[in-house]
N, C-alpha and C positions, 0 to 999 in steps of 0.2 A: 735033520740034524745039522747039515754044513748051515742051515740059514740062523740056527739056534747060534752057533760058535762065533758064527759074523756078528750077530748081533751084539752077542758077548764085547766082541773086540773090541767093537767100535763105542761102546756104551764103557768102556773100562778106559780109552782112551782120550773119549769128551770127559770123565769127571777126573782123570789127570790132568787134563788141559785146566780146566775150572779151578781143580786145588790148588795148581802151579798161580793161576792167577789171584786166586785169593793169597796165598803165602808171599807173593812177589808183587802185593798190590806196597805203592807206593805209602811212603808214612806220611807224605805232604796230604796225598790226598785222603786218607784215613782222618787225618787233623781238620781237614775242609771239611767232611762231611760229619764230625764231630758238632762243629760250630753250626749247622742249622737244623733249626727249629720246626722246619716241613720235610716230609720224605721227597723223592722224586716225584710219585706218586701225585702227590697233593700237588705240588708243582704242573704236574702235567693235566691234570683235572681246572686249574686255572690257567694254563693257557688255552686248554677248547674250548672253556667257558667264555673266557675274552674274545676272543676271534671267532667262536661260532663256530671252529671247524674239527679236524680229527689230526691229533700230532701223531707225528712219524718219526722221529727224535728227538732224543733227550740227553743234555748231559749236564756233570755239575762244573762252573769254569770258577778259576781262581783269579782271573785277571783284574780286577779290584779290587780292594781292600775287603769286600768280604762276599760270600760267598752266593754266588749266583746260580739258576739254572737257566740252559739256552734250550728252551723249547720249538723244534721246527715243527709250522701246524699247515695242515693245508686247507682252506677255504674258502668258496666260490670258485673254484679252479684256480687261485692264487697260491704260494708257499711264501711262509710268513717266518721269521722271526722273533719269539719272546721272550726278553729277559725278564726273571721272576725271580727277586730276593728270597734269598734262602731261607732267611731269618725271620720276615714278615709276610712273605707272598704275596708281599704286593708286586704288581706287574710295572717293573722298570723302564721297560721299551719294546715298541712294536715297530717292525721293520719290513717293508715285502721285498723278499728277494729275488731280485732283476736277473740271476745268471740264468 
């Protein structure tokens, strides 16, 4: 029973967290992900495709006039960089990152 009640707890206090962040998601970034044309998803299926390897993050960035996703992929034992327009999915720039 006590493992039943934890469970409870913890599963009623991840989908607080979750709503909080849905409800306190920002309206810029609502607007950005308005404006393109791929999901994340499709996004992240063409940067593995590109580089041949398997991403391990993803986000969407507004730092140019429109809306990108930055795909970190790792392949050949390298970590890469891909920016992938939101709107076309074409692949913007490929980067390996040295840190």
């Amino acid at each position: 029973m006590k493992i039943r009640k934890k469970h409870a707890i913890v599963s009623t206090a991840f989908t607080g967290l979750l709503f909080s962040g849905i409800v306190l998601a920002d309206k810029e970034d609502i607007h950005l992900l308005e404006q393109t044309k791929i999901s994340l998803t499709e996004a992240i299926t063409i940067a593995e495709n590109k580089q041949k390897g398997r991403a391990y993050e993803a986000s969407l960035d507004d730092d140019s006039f429109s809306p990108r996703y930055e795909i970190g992929v790792i392949a050949a034992d390298k970590i890469y960089e891909l920016e992938v327009d939101g709107v076309s999915g074409e692949v913007l720039g490929v980067r390996e990152d040295m840190d």
